[in-house]
Backbone as a printed PyTorch tensor [residue, N CA C, xyz], in Angstrom:
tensor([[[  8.7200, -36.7150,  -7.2160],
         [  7.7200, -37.4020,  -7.9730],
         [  7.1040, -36.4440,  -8.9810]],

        [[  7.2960, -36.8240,  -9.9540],
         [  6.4870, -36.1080, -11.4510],
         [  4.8270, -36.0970, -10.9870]],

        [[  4.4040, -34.9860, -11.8140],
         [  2.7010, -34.4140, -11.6340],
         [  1.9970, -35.4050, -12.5490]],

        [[  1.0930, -35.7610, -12.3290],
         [  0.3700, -36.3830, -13.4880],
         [  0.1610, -35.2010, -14.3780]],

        [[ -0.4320, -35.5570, -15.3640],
         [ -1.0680, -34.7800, -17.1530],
         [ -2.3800, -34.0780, -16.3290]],

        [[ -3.2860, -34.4550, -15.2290],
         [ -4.4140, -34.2630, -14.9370],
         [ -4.0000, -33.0250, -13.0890]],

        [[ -3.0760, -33.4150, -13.3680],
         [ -2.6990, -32.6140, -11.8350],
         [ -2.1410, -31.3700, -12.2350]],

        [[ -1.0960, -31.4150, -13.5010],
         [ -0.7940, -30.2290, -14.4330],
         [ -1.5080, -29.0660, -15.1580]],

        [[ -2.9960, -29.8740, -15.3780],
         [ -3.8970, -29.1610, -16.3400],
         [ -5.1190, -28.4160, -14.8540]],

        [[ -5.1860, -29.5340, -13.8900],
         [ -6.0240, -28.4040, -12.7180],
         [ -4.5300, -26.7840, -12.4170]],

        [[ -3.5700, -27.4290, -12.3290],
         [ -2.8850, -26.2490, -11.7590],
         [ -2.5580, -25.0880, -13.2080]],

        [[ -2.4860, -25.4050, -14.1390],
         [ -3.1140, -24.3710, -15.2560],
         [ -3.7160, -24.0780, -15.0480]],

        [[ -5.1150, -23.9860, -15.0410],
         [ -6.6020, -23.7450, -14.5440],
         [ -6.5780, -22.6170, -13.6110]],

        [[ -6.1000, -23.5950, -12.1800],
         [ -6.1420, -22.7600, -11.5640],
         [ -4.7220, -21.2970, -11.9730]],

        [[ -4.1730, -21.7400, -12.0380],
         [ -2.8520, -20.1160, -12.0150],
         [ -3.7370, -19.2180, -12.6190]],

        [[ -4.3860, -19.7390, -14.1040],
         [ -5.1350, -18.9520, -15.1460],
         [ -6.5630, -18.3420, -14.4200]],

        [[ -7.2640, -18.5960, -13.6300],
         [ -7.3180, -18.2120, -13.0480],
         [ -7.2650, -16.5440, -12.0500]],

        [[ -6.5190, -16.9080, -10.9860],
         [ -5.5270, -16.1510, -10.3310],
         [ -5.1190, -15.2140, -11.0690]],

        [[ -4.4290, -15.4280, -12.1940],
         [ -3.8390, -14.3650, -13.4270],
         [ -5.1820, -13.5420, -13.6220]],

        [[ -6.3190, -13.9520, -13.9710],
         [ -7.5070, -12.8310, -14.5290],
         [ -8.1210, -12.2840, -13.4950]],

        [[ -7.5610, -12.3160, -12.3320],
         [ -8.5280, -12.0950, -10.8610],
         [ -7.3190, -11.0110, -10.2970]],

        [[ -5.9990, -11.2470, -10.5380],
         [ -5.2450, -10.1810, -10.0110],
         [ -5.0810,  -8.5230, -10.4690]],

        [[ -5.0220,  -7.6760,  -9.3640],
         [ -4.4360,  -6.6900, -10.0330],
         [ -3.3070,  -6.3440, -10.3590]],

        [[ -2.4980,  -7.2930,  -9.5180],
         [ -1.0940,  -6.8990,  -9.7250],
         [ -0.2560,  -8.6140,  -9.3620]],

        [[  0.7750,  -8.5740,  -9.6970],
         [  1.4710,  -9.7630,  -9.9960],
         [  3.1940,  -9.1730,  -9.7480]],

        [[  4.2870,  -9.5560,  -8.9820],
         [  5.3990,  -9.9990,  -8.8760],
         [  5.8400, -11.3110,  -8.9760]],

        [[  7.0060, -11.3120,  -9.7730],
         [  7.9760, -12.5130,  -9.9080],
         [  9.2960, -12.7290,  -9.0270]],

        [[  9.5070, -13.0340,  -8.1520],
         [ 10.6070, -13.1390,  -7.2890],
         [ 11.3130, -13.9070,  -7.2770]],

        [[ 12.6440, -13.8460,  -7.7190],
         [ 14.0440, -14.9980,  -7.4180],
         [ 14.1350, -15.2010,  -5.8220]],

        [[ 14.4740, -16.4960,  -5.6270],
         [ 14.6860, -16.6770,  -3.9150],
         [ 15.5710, -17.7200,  -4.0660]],

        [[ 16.1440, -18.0380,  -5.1290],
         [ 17.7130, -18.7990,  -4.9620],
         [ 18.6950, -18.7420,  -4.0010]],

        [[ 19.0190, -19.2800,  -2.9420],
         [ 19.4630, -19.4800,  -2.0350],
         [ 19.4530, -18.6460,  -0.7460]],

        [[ 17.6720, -18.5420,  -0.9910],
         [ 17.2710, -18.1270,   0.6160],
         [ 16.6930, -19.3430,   0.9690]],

        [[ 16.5240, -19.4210,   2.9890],
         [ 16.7820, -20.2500,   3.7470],
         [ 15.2430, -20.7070,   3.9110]],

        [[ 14.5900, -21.9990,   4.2340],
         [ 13.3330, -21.9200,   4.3270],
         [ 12.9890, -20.9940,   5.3400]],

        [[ 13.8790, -20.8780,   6.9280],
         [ 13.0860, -19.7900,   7.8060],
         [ 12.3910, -18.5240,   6.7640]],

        [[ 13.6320, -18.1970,   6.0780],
         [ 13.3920, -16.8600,   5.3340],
         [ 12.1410, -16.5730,   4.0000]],

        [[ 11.8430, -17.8860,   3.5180],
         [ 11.3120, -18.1150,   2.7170],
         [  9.4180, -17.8640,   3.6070]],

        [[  9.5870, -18.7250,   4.7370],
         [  8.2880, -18.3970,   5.4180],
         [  8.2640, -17.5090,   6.2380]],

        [[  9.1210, -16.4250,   6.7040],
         [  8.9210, -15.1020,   7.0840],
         [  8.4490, -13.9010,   5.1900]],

        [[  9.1050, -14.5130,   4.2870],
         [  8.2910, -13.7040,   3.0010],
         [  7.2110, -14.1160,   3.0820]],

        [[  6.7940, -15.4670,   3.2870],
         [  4.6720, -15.6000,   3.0400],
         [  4.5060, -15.4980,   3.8820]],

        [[  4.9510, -15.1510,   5.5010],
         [  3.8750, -15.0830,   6.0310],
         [  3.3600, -13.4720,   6.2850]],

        [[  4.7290, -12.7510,   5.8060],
         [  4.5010, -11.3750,   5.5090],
         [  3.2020, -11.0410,   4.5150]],

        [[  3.8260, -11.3460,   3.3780],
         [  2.7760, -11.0420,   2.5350],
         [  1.7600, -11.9660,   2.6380]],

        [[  0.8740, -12.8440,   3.5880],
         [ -0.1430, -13.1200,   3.6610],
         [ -0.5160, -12.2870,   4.4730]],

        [[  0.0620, -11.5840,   5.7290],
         [ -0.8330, -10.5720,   6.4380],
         [ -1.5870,  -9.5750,   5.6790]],

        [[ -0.2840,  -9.0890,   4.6750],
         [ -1.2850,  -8.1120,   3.6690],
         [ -2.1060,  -8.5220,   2.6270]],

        [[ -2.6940, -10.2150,   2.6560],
         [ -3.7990, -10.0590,   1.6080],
         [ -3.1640, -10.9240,   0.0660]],

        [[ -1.7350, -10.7120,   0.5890],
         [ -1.0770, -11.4730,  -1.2600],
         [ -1.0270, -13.1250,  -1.0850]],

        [[ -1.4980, -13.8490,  -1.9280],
         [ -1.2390, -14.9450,  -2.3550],
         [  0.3090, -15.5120,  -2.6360]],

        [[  1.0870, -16.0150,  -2.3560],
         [  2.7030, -16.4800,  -2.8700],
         [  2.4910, -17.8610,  -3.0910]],

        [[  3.1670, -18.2340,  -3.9850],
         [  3.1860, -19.7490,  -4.3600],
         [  4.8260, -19.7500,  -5.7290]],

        [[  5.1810, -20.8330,  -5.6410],
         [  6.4060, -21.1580,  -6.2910],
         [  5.7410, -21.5370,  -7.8230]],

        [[  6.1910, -21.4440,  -8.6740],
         [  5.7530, -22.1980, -10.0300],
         [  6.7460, -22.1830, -10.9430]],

        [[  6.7040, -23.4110, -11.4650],
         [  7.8470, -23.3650, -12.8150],
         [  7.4340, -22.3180, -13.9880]],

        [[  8.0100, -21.8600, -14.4590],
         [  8.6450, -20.3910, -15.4550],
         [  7.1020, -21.5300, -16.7380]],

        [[  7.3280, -22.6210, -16.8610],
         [  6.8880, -23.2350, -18.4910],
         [  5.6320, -23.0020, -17.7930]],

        [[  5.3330, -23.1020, -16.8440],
         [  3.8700, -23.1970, -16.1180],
         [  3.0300, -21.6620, -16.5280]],

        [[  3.6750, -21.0020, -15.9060],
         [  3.5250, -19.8960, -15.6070],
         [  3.3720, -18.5840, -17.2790]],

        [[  4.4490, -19.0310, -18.2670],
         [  3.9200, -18.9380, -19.3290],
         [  2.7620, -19.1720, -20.0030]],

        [[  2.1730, -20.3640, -19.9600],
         [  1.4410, -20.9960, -20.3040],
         [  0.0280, -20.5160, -19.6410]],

        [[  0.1130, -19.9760, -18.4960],
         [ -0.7860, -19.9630, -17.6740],
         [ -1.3810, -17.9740, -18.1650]],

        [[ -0.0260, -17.3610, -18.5830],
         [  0.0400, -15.9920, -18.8940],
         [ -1.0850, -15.6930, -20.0400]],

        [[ -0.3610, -16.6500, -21.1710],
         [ -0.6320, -16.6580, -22.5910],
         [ -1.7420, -16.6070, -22.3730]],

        [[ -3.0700, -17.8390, -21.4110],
         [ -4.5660, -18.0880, -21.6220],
         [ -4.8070, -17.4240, -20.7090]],

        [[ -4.2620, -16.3290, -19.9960],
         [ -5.1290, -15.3040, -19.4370],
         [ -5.2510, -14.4930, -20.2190]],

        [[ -4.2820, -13.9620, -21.5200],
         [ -4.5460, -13.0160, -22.3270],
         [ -3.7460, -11.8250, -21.7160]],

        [[ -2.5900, -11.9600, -20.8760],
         [ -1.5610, -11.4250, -20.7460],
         [ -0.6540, -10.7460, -21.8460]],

        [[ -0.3790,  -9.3940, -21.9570],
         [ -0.1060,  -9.0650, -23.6260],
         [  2.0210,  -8.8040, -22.5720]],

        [[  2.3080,  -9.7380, -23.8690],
         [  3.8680,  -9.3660, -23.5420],
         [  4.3450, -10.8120, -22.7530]],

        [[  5.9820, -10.8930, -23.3280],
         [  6.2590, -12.1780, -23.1820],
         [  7.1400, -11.8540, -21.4010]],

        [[  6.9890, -13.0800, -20.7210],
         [  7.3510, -13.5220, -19.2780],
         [  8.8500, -13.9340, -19.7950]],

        [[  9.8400, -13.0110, -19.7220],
         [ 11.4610, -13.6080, -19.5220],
         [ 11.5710, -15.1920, -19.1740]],

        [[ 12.7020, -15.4960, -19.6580],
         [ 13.5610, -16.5730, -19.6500],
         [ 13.8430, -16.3910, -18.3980]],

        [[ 13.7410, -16.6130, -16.9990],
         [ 14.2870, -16.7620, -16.1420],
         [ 15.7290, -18.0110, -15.8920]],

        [[ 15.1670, -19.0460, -16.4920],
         [ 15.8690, -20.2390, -15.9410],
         [ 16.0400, -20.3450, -14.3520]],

        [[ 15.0040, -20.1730, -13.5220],
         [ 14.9330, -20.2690, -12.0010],
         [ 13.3340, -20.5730, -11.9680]],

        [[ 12.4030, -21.1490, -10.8630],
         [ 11.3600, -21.2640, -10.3240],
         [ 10.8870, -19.8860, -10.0940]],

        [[  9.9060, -19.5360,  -9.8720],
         [ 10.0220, -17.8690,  -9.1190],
         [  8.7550, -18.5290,  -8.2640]],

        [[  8.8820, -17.1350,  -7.1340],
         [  7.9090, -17.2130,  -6.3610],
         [  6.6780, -16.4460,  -7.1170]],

        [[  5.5960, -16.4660,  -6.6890],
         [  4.2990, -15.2410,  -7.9250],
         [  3.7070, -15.2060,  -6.5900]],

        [[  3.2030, -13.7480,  -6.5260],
         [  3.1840, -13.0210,  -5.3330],
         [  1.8180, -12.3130,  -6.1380]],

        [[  0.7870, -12.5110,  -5.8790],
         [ -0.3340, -12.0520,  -6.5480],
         [ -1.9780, -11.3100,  -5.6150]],

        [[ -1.7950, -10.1010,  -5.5710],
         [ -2.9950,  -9.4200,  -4.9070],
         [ -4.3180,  -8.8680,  -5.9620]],

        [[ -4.8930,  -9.0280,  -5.0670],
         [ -6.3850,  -9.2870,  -5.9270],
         [ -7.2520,  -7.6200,  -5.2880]],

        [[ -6.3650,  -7.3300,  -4.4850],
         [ -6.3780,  -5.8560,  -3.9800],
         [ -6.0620,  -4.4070,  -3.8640]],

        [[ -4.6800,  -4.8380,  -4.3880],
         [ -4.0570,  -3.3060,  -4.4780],
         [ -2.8360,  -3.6150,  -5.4430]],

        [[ -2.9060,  -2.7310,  -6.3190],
         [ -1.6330,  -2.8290,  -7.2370],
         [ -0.5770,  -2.7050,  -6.7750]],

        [[ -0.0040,  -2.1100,  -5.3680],
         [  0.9720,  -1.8660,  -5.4390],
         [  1.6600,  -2.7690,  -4.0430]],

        [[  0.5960,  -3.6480,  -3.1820],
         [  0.9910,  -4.3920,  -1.8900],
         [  2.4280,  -5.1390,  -2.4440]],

        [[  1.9590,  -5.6620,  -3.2370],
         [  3.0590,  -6.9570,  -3.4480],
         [  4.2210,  -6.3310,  -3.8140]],

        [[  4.5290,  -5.0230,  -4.6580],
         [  5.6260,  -4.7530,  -4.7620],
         [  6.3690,  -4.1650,  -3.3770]],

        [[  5.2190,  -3.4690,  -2.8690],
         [  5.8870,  -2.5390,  -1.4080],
         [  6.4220,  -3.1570,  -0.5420]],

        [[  5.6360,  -4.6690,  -0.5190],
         [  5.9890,  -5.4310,   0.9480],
         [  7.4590,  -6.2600,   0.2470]],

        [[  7.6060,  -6.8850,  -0.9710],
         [  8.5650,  -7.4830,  -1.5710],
         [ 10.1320,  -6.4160,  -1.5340]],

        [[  9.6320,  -5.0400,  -1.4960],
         [ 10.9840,  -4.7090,  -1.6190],
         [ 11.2820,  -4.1920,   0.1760]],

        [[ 10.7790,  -4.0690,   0.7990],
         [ 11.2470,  -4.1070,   2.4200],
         [ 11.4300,  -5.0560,   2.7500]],

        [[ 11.0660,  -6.4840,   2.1690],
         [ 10.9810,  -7.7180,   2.6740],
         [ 12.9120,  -8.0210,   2.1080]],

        [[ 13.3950,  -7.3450,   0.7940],
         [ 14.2640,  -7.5810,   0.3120],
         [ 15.6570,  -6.7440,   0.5340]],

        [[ 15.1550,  -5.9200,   1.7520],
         [ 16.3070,  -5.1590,   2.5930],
         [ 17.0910,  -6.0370,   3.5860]],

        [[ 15.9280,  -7.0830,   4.1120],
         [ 16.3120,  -8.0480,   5.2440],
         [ 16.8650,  -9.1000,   4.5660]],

        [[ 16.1520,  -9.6760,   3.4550],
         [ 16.5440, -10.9590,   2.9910],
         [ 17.2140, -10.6030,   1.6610]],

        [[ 18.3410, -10.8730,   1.6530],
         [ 19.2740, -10.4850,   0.2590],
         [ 19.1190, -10.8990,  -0.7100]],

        [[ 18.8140, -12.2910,  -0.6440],
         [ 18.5790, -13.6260,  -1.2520],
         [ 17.0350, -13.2560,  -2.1040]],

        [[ 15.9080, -12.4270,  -2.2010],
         [ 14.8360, -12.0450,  -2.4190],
         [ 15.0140, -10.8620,  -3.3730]],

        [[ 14.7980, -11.3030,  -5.1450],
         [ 14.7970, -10.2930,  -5.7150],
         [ 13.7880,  -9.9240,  -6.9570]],

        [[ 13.2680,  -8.9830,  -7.3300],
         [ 12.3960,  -9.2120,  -7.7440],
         [ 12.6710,  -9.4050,  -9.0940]],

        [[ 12.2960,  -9.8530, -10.3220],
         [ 12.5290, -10.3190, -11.4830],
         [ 11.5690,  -9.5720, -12.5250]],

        [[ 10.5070,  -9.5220, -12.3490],
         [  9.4110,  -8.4660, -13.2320],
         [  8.0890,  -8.7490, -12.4040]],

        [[  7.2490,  -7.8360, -13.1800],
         [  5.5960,  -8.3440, -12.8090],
         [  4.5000,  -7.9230, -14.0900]],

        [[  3.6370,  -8.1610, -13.3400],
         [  1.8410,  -8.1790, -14.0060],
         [  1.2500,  -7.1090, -13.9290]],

        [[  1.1360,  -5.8500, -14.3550],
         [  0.4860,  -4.9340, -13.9590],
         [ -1.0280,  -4.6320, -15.2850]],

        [[ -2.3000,  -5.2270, -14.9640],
         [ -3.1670,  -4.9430, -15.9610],
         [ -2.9310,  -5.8570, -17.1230]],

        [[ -2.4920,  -6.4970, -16.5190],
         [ -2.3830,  -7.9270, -17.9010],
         [ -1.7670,  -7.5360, -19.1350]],

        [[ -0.6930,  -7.0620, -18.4450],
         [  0.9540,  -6.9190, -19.1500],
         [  1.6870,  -6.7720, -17.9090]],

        [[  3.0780,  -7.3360, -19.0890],
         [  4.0660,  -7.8680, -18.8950],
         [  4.8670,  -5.9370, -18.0470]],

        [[  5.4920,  -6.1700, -16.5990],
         [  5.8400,  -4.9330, -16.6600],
         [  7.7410,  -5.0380, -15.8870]],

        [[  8.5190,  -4.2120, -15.9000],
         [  9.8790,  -4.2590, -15.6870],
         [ 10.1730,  -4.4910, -14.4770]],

        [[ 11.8550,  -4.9590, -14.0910],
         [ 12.1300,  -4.8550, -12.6290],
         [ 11.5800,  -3.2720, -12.3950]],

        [[ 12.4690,  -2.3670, -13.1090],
         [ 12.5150,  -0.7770, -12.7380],
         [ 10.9610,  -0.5160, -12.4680]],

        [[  9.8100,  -0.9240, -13.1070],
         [  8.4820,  -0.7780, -12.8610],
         [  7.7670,  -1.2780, -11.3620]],

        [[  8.3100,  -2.2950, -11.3630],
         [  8.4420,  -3.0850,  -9.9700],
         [  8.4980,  -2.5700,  -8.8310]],

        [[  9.5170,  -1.7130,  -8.5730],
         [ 10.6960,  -1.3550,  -7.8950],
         [ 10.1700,   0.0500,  -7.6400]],

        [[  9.2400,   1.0300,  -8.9300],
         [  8.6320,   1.7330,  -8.8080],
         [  7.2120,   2.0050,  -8.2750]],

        [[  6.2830,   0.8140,  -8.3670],
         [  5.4880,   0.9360,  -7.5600],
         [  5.6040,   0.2280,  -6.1600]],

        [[  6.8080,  -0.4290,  -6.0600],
         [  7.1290,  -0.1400,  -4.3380],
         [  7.2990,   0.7990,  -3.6180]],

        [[  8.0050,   1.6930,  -4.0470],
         [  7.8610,   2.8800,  -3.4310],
         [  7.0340,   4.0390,  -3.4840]],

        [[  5.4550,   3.4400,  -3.8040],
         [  4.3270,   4.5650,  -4.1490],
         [  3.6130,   4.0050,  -2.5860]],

        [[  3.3850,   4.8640,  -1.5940],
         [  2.3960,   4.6460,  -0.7360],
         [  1.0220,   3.9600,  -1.1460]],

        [[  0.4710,   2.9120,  -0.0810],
         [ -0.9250,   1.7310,  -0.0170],
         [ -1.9320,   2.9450,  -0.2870]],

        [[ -2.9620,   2.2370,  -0.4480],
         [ -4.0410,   3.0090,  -0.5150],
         [ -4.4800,   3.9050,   0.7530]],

        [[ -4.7770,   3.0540,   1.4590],
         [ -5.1060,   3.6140,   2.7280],
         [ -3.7980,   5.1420,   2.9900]],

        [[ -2.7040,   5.1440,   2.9130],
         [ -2.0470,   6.1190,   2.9340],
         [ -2.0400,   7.3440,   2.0410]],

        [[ -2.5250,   7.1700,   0.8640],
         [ -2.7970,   7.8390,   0.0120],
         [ -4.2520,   8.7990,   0.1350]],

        [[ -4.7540,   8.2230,   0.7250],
         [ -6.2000,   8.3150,   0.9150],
         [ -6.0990,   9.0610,   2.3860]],

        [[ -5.2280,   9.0660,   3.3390],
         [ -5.3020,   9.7050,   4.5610],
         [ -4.8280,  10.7890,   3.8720]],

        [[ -3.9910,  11.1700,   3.0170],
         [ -3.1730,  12.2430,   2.2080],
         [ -4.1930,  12.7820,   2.1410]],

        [[ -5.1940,  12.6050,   0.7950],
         [ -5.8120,  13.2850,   0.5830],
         [ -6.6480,  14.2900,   1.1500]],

        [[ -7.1530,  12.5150,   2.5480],
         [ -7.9650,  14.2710,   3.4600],
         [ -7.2570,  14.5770,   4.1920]],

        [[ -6.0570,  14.6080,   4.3030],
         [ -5.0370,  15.6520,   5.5230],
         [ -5.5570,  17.1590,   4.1010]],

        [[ -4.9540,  16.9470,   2.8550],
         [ -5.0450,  18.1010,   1.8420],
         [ -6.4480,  18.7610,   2.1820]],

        [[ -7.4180,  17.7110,   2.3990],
         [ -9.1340,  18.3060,   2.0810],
         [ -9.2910,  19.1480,   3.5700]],

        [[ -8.6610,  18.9610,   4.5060],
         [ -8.9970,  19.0920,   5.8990],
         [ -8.1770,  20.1460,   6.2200]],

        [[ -6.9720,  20.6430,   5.5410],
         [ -6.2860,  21.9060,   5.6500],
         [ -7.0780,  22.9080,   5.5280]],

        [[ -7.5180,  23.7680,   4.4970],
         [ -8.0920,  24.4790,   4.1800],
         [ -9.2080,  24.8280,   5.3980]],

        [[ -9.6870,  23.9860,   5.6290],
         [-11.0260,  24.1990,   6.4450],
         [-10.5190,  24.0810,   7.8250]],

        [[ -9.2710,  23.5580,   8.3520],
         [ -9.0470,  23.7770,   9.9840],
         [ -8.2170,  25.1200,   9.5650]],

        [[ -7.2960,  25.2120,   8.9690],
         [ -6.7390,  27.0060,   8.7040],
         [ -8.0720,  27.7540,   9.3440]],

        [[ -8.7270,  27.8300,   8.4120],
         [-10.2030,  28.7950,   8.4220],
         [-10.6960,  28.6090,   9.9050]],

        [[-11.2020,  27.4230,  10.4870],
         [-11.3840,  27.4280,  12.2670],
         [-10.5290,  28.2780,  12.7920]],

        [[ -9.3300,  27.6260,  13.2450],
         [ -8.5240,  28.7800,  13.3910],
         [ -8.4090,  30.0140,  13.2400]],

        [[ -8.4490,  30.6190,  12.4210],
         [ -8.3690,  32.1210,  12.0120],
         [ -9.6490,  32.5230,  12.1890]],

        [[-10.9870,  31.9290,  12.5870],
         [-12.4030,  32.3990,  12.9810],
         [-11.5760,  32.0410,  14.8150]],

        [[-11.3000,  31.2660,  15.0110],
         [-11.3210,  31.4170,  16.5830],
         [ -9.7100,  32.7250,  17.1990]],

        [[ -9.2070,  32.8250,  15.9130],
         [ -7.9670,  33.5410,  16.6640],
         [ -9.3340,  35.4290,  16.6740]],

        [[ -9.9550,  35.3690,  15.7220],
         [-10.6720,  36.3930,  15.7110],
         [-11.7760,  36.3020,  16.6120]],

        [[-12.5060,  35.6650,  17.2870],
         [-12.7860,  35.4630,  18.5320],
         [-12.3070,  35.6570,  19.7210]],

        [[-10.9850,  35.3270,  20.1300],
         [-10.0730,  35.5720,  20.9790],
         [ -9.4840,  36.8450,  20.8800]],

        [[ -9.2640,  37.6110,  20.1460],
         [ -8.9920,  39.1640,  19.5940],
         [ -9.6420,  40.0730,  20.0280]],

        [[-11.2240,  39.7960,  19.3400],
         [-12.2230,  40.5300,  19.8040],
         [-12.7840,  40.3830,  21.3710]],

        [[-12.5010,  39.3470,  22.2560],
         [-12.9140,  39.4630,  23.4430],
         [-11.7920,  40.0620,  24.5290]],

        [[-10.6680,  40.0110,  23.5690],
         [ -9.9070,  40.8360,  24.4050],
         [-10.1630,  42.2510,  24.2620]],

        [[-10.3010,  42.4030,  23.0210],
         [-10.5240,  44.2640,  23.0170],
         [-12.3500,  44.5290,  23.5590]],

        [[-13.1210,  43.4500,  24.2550],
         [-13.9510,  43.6020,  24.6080],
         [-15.6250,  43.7650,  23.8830]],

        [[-15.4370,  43.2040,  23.0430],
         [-16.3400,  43.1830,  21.7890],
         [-16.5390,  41.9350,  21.4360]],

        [[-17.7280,  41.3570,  21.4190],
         [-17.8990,  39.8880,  20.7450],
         [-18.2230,  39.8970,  19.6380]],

        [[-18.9100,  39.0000,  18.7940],
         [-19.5960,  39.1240,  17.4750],
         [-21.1210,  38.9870,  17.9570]],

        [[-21.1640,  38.2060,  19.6230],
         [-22.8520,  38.5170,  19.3120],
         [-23.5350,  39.5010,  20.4960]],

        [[-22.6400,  40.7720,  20.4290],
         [-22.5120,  42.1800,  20.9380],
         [-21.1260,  42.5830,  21.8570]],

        [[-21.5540,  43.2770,  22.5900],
         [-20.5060,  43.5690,  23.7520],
         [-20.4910,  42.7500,  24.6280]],

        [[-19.6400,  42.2560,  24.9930],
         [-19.4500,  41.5140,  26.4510],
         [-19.6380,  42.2660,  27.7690]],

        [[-20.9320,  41.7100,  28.7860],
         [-20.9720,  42.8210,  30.0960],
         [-19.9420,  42.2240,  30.8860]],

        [[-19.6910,  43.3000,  31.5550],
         [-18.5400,  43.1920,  32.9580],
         [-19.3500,  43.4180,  34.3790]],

        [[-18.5940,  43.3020,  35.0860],
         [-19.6010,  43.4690,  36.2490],
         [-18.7200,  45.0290,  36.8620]],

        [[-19.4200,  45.5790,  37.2990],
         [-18.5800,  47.3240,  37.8940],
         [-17.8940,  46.7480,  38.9060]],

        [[-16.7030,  47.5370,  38.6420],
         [-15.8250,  47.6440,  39.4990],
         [-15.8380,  48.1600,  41.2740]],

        [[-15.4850,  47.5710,  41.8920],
         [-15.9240,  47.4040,  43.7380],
         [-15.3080,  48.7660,  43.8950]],

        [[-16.4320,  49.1620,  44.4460],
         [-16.1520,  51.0660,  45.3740],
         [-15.2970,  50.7570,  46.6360]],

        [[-14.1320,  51.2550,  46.6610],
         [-13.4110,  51.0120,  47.8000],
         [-13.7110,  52.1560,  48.8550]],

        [[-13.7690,  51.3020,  50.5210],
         [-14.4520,  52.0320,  51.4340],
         [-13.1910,  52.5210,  52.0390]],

        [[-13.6520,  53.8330,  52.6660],
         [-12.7790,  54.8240,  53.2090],
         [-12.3580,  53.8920,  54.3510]],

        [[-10.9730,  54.6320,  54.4460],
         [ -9.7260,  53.6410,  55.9000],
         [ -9.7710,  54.4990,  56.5730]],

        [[-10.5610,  53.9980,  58.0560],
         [-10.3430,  54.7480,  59.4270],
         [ -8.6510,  54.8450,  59.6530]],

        [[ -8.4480,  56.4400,  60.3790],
         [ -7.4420,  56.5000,  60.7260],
         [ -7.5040,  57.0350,  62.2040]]])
């Protein structure tokens, strides 16, 4: 059944929308993947936060142009899936290309990065850039080196000095050594 003129112009709206609210945007071919497979991709990428929805290519142009999207959306001649996070630039590509090891049928076509138009190879490249959260544990593993080294090397010098019997907050007392009593013979 055809959309009405009024059912067409809310779903403009809304995509347009979605388009000015995302940070990042994938286009995915799924031509002859299986519905199981189709709802193991959304329900993947809904755990992480991405939106997926199918839309016709004329839609989706249209929807580009009045977001103020700079750069033209390929000729596909296919539906695509639009895989759109409002969170992290790089979810939708990361989870789309592990998602596309399992499912063959799942490929990515281009995306949205900053409201332009950006490449498969771009795509494909920020899939393989670690989430935030990983990036961000990076950092303080880097910030947190420096300063556990330094613990360390204050406690190996602690342990040094109490062996050679010297602390840093003086000498360490001992207790004297036991006078051994003469053996009746």
């Amino acid at each position: 059944m055809a959309k009405k003129k009024p059912q067409k112009e809310k779903d403009l709206a809304e995509l347009v929308l979605k388009l000015k609210a995302a940070k990042s945007v994938v286009l995915t071919d799924y031509r002859g993947t299986t519905v199981k497979d189709i709802d193991k991709f959304r329900k993947t990428l809904s755990k992480e936060g991405v939106f997926s929805k199918v839309y016709k290519l004329s839609l989706l142009k249209k929807a580009a142009k009045e977001a103020g999207v700079t750069g033209e959306i390929a000729d596909h001649k296919t539906p695509v899936i639009l895989s759109i996070s409002n969170d992290d630039e790089t979810t939708p590509a990361r989870v789309i290309q592990n998602l596309s090891k399992d499912i063959k049928t799942i490929g990515v076509l281009e995306g949205l990065l900053n409201n332009e138009i950006v490449s498969k190879a771009q795509v494909e490249a920020m899939g393989s850039l670690p989430s935030k959260d990983q990036l961000r544990a990076q950092f303080m593993s880097v910030l947190n080196g420096p300063m556990a080294a330094f613990a360390r090397a204050i406690n190996a010098l602690a342990e040094k000095s109490r062996e050679a019997g010297s602390g840093f907050a003086g000498k360490e007392t001992s207790a004297p050594a036991p006078v051994a009593e003469p053996v009746a013979a």
